[in-house]
C-alpha positions as a printed NumPy array, in Angstrom:
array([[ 26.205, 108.282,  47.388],
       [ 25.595, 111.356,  48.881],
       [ 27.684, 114.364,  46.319],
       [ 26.374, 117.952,  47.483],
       [ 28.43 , 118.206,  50.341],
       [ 32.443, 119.345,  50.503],
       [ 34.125, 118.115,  53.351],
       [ 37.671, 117.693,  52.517],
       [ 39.481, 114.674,  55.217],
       [ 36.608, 113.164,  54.803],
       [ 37.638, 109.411,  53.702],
       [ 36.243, 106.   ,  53.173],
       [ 40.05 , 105.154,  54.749],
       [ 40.75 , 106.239,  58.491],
       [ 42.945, 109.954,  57.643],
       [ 42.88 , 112.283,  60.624],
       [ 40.943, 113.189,  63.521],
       [ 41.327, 116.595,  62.185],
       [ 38.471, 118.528,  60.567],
       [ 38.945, 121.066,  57.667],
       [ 36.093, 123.171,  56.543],
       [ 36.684, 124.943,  53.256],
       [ 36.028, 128.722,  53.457],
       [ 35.67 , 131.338,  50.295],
       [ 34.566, 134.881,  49.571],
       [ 34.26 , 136.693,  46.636],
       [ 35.778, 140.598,  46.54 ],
       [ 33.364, 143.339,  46.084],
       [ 35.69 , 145.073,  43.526],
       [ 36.45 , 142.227,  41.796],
       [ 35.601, 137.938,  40.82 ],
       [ 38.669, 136.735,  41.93 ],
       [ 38.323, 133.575,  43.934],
       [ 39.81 , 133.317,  47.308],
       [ 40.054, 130.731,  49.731],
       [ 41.793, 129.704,  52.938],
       [ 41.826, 126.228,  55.059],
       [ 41.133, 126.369,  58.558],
       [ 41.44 , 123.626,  60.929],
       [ 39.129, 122.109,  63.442],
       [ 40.209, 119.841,  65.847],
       [ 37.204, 117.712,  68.076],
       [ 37.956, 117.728,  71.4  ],
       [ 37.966, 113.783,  71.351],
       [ 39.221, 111.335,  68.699],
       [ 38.059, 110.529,  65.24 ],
       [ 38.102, 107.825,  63.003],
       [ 37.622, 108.812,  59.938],
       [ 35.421, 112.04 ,  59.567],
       [ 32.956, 111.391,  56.295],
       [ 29.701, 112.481,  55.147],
       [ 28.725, 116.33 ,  56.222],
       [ 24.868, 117.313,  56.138],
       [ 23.971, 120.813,  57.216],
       [ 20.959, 121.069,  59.335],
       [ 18.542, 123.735,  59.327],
       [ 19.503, 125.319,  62.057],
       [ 23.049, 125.427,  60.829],
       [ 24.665, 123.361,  62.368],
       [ 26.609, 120.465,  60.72 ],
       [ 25.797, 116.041,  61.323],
       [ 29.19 , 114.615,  60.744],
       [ 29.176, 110.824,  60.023],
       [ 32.097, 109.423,  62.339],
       [ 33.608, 106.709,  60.449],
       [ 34.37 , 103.961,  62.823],
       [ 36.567, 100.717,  61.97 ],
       [ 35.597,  97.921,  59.697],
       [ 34.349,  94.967,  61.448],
       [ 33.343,  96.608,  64.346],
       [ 29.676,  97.506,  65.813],
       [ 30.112, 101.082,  65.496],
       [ 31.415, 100.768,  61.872],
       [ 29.8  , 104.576,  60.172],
       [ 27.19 , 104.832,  63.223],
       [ 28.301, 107.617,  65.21 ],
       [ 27.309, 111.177,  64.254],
       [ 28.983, 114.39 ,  65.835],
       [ 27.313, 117.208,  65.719],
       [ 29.421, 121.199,  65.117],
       [ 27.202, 123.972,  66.113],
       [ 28.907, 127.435,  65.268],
       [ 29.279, 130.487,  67.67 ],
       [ 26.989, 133.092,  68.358],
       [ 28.746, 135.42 ,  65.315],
       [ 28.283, 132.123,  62.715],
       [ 31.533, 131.162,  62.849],
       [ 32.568, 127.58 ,  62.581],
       [ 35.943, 127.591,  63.712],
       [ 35.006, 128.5  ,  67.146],
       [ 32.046, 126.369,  67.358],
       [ 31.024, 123.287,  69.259],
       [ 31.523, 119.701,  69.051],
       [ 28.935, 117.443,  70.656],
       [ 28.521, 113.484,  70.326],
       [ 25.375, 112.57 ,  68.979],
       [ 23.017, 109.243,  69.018],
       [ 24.487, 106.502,  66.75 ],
       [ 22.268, 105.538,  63.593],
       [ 20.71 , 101.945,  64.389],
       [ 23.147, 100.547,  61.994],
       [ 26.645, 101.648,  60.151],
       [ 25.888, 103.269,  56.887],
       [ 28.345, 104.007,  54.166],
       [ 27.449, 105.894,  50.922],
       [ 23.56 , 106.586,  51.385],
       [ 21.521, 109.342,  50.798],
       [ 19.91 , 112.011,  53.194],
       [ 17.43 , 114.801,  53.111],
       [ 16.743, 117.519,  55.709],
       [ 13.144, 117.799,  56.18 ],
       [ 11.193, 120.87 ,  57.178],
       [ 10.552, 120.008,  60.383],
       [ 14.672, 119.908,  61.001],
       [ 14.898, 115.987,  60.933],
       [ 16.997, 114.227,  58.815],
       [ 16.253, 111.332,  57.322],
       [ 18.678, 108.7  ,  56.084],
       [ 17.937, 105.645,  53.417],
       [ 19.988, 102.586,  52.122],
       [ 23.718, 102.444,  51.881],
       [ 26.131, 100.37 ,  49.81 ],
       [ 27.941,  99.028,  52.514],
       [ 26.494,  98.147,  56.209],
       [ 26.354,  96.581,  59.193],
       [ 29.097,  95.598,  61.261],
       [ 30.96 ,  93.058,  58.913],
       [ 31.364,  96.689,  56.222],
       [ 30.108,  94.061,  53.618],
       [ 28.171,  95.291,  50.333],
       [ 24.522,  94.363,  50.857],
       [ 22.7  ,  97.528,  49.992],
       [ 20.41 ,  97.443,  52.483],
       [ 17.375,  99.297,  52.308],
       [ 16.2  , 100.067,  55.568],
       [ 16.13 , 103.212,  56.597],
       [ 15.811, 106.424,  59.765],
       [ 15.147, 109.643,  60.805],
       [ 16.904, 111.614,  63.215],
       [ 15.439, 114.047,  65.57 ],
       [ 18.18 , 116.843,  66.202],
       [ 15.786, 117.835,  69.513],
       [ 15.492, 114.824,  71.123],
       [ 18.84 , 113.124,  70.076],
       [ 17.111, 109.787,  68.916],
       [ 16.934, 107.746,  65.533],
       [ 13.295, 106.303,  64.49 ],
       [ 13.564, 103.584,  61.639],
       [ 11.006, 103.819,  58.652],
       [  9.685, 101.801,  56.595],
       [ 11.784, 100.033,  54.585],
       [ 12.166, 100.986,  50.56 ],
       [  9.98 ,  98.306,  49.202],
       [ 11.31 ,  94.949,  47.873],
       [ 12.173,  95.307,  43.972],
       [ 13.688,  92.449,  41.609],
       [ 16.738,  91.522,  41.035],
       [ 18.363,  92.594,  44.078],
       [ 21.329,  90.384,  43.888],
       [ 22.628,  87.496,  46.508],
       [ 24.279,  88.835,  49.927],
       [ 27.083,  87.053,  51.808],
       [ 28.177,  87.532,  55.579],
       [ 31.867,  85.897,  56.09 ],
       [ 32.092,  85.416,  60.096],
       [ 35.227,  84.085,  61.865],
       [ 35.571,  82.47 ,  64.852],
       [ 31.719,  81.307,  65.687],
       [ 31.444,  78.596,  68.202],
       [ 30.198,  74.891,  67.092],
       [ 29.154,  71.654,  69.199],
       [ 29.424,  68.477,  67.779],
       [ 26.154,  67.121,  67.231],
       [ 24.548,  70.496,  67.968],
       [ 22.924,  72.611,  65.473],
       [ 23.38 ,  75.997,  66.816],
       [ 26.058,  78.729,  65.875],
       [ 27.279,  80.714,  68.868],
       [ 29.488,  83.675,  69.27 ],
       [ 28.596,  85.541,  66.433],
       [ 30.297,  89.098,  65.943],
       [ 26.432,  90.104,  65.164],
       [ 23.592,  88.24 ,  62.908],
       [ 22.492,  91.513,  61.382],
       [ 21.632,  90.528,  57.84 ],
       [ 21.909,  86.918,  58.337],
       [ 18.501,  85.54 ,  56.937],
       [ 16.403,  82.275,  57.578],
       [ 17.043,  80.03 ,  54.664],
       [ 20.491,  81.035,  53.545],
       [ 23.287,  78.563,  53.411],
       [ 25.8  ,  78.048,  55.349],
       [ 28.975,  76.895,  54.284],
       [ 32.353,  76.819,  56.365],
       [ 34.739,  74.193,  59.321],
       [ 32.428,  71.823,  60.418],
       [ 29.503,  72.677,  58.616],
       [ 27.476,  69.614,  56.528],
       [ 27.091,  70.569,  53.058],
       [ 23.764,  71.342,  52.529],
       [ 23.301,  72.833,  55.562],
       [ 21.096,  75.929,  56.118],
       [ 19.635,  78.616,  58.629],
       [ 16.578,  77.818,  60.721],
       [ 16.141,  80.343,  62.755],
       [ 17.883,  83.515,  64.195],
       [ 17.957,  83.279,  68.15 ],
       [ 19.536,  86.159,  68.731],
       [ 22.118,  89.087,  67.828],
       [ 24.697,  86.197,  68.655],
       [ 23.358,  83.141,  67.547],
       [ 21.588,  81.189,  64.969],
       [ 20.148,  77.259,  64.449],
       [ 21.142,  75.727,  61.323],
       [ 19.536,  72.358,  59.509],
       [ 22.163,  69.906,  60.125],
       [ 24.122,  69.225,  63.649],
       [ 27.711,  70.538,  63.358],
       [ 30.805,  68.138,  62.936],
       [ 33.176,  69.526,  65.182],
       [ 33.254,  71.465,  68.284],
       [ 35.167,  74.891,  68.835],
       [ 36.029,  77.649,  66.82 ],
       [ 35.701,  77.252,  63.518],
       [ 38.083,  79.81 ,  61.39 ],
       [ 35.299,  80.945,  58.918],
       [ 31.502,  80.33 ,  58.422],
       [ 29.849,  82.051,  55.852],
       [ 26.162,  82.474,  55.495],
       [ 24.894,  83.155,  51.831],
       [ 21.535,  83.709,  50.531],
       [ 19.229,  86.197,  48.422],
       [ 18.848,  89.911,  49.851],
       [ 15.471,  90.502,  51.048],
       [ 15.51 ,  93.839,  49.53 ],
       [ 18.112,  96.301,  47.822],
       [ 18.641,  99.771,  48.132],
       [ 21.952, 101.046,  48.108],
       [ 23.704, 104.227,  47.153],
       [ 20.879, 105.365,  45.289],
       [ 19.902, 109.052,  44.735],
       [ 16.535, 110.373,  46.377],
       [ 14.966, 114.13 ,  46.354],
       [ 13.034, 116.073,  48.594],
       [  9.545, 117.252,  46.584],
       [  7.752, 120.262,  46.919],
       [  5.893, 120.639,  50.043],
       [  8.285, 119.018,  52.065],
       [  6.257, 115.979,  52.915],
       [  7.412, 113.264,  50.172],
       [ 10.474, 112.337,  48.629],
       [ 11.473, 111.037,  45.47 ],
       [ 13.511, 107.769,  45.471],
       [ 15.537, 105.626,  42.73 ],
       [ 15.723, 102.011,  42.209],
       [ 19.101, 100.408,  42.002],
       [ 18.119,  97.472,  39.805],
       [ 15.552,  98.75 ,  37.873],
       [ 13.978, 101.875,  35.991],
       [ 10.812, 101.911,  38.728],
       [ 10.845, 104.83 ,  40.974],
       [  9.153, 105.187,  44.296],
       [  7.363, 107.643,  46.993],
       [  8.267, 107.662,  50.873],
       [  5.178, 109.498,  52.913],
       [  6.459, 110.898,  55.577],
       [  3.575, 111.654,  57.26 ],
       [  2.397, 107.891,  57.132],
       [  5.586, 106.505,  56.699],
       [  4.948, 104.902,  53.959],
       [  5.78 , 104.058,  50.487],
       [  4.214, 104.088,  47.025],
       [  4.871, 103.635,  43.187],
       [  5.859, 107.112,  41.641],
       [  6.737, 106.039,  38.121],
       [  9.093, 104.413,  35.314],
       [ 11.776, 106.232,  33.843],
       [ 11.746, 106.815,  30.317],
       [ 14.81 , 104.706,  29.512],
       [ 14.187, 101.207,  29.997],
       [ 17.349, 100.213,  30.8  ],
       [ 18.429, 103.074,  33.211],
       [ 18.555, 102.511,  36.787],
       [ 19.098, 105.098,  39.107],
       [ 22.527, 103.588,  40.777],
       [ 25.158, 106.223,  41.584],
       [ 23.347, 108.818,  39.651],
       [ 22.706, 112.382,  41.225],
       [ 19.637, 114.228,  40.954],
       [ 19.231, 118.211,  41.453],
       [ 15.831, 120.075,  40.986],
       [ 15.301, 122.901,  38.033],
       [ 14.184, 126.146,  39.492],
       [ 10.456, 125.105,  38.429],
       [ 11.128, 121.93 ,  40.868],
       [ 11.55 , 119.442,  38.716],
       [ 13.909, 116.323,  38.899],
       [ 16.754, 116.486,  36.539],
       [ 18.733, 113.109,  35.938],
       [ 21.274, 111.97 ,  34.072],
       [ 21.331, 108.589,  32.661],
       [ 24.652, 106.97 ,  34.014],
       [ 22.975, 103.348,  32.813],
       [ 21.774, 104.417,  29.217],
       [ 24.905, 106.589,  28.354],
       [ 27.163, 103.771,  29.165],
       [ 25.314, 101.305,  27.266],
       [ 24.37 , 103.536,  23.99 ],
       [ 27.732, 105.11 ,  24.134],
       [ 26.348, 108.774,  23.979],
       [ 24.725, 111.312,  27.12 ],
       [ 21.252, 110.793,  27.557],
       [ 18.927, 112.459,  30.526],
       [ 15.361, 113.092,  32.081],
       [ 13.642, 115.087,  34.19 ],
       [ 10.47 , 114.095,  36.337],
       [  7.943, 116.164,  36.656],
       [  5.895, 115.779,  40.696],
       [  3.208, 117.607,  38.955],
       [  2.081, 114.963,  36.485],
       [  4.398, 112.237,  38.3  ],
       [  5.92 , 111.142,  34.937],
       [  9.867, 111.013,  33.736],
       [ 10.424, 112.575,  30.468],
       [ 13.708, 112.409,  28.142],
       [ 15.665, 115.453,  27.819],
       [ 18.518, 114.243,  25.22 ],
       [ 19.551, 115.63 ,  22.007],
       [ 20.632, 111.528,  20.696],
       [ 17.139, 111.309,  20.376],
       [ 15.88 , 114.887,  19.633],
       [ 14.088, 115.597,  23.306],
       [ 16.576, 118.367,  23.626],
       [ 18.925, 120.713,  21.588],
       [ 22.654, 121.179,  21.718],
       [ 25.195, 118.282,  22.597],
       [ 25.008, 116.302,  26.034],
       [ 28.572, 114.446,  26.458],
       [ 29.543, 111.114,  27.451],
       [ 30.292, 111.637,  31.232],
       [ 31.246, 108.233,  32.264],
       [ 32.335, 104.726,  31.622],
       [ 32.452, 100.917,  32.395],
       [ 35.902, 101.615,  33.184],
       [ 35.369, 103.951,  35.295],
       [ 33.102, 102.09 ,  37.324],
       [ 29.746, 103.106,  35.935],
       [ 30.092, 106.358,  38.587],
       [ 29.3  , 110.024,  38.096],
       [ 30.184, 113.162,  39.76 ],
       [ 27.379, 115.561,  41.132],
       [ 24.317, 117.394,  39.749],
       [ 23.65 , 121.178,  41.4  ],
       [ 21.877, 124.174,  40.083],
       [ 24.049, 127.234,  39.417],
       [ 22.425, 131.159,  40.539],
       [ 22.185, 131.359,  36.706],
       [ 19.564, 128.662,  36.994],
       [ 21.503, 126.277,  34.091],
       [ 22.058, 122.445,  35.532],
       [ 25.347, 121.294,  36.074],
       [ 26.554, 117.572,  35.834],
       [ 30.024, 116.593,  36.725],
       [ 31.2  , 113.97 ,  34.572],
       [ 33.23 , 110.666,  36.034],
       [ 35.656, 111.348,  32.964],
       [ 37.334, 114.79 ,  32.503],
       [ 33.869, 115.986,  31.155],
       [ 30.914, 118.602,  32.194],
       [ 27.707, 119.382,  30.93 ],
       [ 25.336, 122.654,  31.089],
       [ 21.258, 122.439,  30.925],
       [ 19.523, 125.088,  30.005],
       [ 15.891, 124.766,  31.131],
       [ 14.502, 127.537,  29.441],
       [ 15.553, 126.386,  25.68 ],
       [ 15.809, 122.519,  26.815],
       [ 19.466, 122.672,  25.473],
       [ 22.808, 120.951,  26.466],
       [ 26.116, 122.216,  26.171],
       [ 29.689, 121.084,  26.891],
       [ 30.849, 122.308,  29.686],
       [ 34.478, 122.673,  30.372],
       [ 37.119, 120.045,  30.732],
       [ 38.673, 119.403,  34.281],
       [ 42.66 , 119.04 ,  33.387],
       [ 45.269, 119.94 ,  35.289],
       [ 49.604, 118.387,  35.627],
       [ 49.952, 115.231,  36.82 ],
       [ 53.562, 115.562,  38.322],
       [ 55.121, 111.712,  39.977],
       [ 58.554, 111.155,  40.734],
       [ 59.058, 109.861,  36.897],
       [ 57.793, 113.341,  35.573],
       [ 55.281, 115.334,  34.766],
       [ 51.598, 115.282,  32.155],
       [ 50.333, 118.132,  31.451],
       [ 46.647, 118.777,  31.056],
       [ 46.04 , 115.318,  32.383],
       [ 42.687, 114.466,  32.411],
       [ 40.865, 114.444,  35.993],
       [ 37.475, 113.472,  36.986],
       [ 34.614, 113.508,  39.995],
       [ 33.912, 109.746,  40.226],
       [ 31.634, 109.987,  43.607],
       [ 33.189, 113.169,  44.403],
       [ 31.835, 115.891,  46.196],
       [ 31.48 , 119.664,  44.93 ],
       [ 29.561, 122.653,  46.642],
       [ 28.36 , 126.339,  45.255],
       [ 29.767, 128.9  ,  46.933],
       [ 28.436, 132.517,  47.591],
       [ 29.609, 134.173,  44.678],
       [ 28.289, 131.829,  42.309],
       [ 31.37 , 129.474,  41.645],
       [ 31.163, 125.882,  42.336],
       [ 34.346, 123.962,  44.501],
       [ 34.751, 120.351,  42.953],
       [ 36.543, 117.513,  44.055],
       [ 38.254, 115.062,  41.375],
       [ 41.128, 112.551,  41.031],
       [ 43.297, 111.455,  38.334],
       [ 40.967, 108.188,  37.989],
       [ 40.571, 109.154,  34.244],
       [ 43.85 , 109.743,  33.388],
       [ 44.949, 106.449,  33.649],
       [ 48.173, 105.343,  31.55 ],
       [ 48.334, 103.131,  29.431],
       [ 51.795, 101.722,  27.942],
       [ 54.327,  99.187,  27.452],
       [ 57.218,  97.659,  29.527],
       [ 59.414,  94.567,  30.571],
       [ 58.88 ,  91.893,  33.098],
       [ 61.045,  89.478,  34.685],
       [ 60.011,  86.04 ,  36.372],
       [ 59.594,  85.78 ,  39.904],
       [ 60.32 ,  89.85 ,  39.771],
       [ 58.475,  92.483,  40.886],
       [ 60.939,  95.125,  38.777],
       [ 59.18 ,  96.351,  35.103],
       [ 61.822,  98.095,  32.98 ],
       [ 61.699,  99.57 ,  29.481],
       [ 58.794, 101.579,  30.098],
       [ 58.605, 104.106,  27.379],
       [ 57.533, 107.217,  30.403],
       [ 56.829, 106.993,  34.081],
       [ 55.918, 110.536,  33.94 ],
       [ 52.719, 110.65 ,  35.939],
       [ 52.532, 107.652,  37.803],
       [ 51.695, 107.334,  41.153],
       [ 52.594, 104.939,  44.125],
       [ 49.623, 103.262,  44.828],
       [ 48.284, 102.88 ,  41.516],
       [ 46.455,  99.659,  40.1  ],
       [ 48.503,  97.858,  37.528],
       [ 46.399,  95.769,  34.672],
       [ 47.689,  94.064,  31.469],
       [ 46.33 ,  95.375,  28.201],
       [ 47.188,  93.044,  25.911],
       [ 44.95 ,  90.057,  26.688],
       [ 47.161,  88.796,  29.402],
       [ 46.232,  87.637,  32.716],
       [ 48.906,  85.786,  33.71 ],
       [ 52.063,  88.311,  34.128],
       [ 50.542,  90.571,  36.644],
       [ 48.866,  89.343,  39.421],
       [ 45.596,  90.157,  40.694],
       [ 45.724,  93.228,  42.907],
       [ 48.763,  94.71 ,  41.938],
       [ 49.672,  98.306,  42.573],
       [ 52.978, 100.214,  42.089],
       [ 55.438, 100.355,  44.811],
       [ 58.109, 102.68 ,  43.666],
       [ 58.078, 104.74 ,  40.921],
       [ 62.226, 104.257,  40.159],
       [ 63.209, 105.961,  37.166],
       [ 61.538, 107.401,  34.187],
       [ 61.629, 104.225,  32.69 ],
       [ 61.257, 101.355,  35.655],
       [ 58.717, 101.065,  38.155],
       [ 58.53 ,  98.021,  41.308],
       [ 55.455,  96.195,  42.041],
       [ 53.943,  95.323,  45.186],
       [ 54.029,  91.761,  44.037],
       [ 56.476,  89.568,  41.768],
       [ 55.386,  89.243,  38.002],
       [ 54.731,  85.62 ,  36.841],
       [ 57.407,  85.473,  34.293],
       [ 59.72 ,  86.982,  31.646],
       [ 57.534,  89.146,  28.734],
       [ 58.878,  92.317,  26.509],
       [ 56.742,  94.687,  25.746],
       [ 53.587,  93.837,  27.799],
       [ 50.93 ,  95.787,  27.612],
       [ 50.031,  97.707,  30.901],
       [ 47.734,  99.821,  32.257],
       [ 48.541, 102.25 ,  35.015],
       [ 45.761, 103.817,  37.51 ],
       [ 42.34 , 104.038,  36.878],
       [ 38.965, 105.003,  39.451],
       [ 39.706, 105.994,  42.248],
       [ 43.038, 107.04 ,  41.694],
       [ 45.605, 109.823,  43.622],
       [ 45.929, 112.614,  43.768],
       [ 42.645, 114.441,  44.362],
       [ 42.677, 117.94 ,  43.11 ],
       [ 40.13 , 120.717,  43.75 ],
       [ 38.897, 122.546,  40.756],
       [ 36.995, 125.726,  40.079],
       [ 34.35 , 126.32 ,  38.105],
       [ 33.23 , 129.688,  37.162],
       [ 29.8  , 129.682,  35.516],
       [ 30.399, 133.35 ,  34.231],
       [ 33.399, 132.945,  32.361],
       [ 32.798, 129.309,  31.519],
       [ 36.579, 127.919,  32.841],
       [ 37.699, 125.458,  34.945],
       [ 41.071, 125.92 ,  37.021],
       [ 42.443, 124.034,  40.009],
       [ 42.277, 125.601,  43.212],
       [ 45.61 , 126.986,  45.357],
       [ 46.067, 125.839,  48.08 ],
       [ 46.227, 122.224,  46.72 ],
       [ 44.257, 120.188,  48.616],
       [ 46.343, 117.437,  49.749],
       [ 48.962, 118.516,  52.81 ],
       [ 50.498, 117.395,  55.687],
       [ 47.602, 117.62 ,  57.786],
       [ 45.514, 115.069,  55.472],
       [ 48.678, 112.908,  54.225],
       [ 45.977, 110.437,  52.515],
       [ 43.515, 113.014,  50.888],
       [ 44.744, 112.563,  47.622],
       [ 42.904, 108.37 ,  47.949],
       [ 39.694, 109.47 ,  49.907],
       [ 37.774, 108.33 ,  46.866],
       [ 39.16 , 104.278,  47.141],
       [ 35.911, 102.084,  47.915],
       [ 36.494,  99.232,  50.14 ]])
């Protein structure tokens, strides 16, 4: 997903119809860091305010949320133009044309020209399902209209796609589904499963946004509570990274299930094979790519770190169209590149942005950074984002934080604003159960933990904690209550508390000169954005 962008109430959850642009400035006499939080309200409601592009005309696209399961699920835009003197707080909110289709997590360019052009997404449509669709549009700021392109072409191993519908209309003895919420997706040959459906049975044709024929006549007649349609995605794209080249007239784009990467003309709307990455085994899902001051494309490796257990990266060069390995594991590069994320934290990475220095900067997933130099081809450690975990059990200090899909943005004076939760900090520890009782005592600490927070057995259980489990109520320091009843009596299970995605989100600091990392005051979670701190929960 989209990572160079701040926009704090900005939420994959419905937060606030309130908008809060972060502000900073850097004293003449001095580098201390300010900042302040102003607030922005639209003059009409909001969902849930997410992704923030800035145009280049300066004004800002603001991707209105919308509810799950509806129409307008992530398709509305609004657009905030700033006063004559620059100044966003004063500015103006206008609706703007809704994409063709709800996007969520996708990435975006701003071309020369002033469009903006939008491709894939991890979740879309109007059901909110994951299908990583890989159509894609351009807007036209002038005109107020979205044009769709060309589609990112089919790859292999895009896996199967399922749309669960409720309430469609059968007829016994007929073979056509009616009152469908919408038959976007929904392809000719899947299977359909569901009340009053023959096994077997499978799609025909699409009539309409409403309706589809299926092979076999339908048992019953009336609603049926759930249908579901299931059947290989025609093509994947996703939440993959692409990049503006130089020129302005192609961009760079990833492949989410393989190490192929591909061309979009936009002059004849069209696509092309660029090249393979170096690593066979990398894809380019979640990662972030940022160019070096000579324009080249500098990745890293989210796949190949993972798997190898150390930080490997590329860079592509447009000149000679190839992807080269930039990695001190395997001696393409000096210094020490860290581990910067994990299967357990969902394979995700924070952003990738190029400081006024000109060294790289990659936000790790973990508690992790790293620093590219260009000039020597050398990585460094970077530092550490830590800061106190305080819950009503007590407090860890130094806790480890980390931007999994987080935003972060440079600021004027050089510094760069991050985004990060306590997803890496997870805790892992012992405790009690009773059966048929959601209660765990005799927990050695609950300093740290957070309502909210996933709860997982460590100890080769799967049968004391049920599936989906979070904590309730943090009680004591040594009890905790589940929002569901434990299976049965156990001492000493193993547990794990938290993990990605987890509350609260901090902002951090980085300054580039003195090479630190400290949170950010103001915090960034108040009463204006009561659910900040879990913006980062995917659906």
């Amino acid at each position: 997903m989209p990572k160079n962008t701040l926009s704090s109430c900005s939420s994959n959850r419905a937060l606030s119809s309130t908008l809060r642009i972060f502000t900073a400035f850097c004293l003449v006499t001095s580098l201390t860091f300010a900042s302040s939080w102003t607030f922005i309200s639209p003059p009409y409601k909001t969902t849930a305010p997410g992704t923030m592009i800035l145009l280049s005309d300066g004004s800002v696209m603001i991707l209105d949320g919308g509810g799950r399961g509806t129409s307008e699920f992530n398709r509305d835009w609004i657009r905030l133009e700033p006063d004559r003197k620059g100044d966003y707080s004063n500015g103006n909110f206008t609706k703007r044309a809704p994409m063709s289709i709800g996007r969520l997590y996708f990435p975006s360019e701003v071309l020369p020209d002033g469009r903006l052009w939008v491709l894939g997404g991890e979740y879309t449509g109007p059901y909110s399902g994951r299908n990583d669709t890989n159509s894609g549009e351009i807007y036209d700021p002038v005109a107020n209209t979205w044009s769709a392109i060309a589609p990112y072409p089919n790859v292999s191993g895009c896996s199967s796609s399922a749309q669960v519908v409720s309430d469609v209309t059968l007829e016994t003895g007929k073979t056509g589904v009616r009152e469908i919420f919408s038959t976007f997706g929904i392809q000719v040959g899947w299977t359909v499963t569901g009340e009053g459906i023959p096994s077997g049975a499978t799609v025909v044709s699409i009539d309409s946004d409403k309706k589809v024929n299926i092979s076999a006549p339908a048992t019953t007649s009336g609603l049926s509570k759930k249908v579901t349609f299931t059947g290989q995605a025609v093509g994947c794209y996703g939440a993959t990274p692409a990049i503006l080249l130089p020129g302005g007239k192609k961009i760079l784009a990833g492949n989410l299930v393989g190490n192929t990467t591909y061309i979009y003309d936009v002059a004849t709307d069209s696509w092309s094979f660029a090249a393979t990455k170096y690593y066979t085994d990398d894809t380019s899902d979640e990662e972030g790519w940022a160019k070096l001051a000579d324009e080249k494309v500098l990745t890293y490796d989210i796949t190949t770190s993972i798997n190898k257990g150390a930080g490997y990266a590329e860079l592509y060069d447009p000149k000679t169209t190839t992807w080269s390995a930039i990695s001190p594991i395997d001696n393409s590069a000096k210094g020490t590149l860290p581990l910067l994320s994990s299967a357990a934290l969902g394979y995700e990475l924070g952003p990738n942005l190029r400081l006024q220095d000109g060294r790289m900067l990659i936000i790790g997933a973990n508690q992790h950074t790293a620093l590219y130099t260009a000039s020597t081809n050398t990585w460094a450690a970077g530092p550490d984002m830590l800061a106190n975990l305080s819950g009503p059990g007590g407090t860890i200090t130094n806790s480890f934080f980390g931007a999994d899909d987080a935003p972060a943005a440079e600021l004027p004076n050089g510094h760069v604003i991050l985004a990060a939760d306590a997803g890496p900090g997870s805790v892992s520890t012992t405790g009690d159960t009773a059966s048929s009782s959601a209660v765990i005592t005799n927990i050695p600490s609950t300093a740290g933990l957070q309502v909210g927070w996933n709860v997982a057995q460590t100890n080769g259980q799967t049968d004391v904690i049920p599936s989906g489990t979070t904590i309730a109520s943090v009680d004591s320091a040594t009890q905790v209550t589940l929002s569901q009843n434990t299976s049965f009596t156990s001492t000493g299970t193993g547990l794990k508390f938290g993990g990605t995605f987890s509350a609260p989100t901090m902002l951090f600091d980085f300054d580039p000169k003195a090479g630190t990392m400290s949170t950010v005051s103001p915090a960034l979670d108040d009463p204006a954005c009561p659910s900040l701190s879990d913006r980062l929960a995917k659906p």
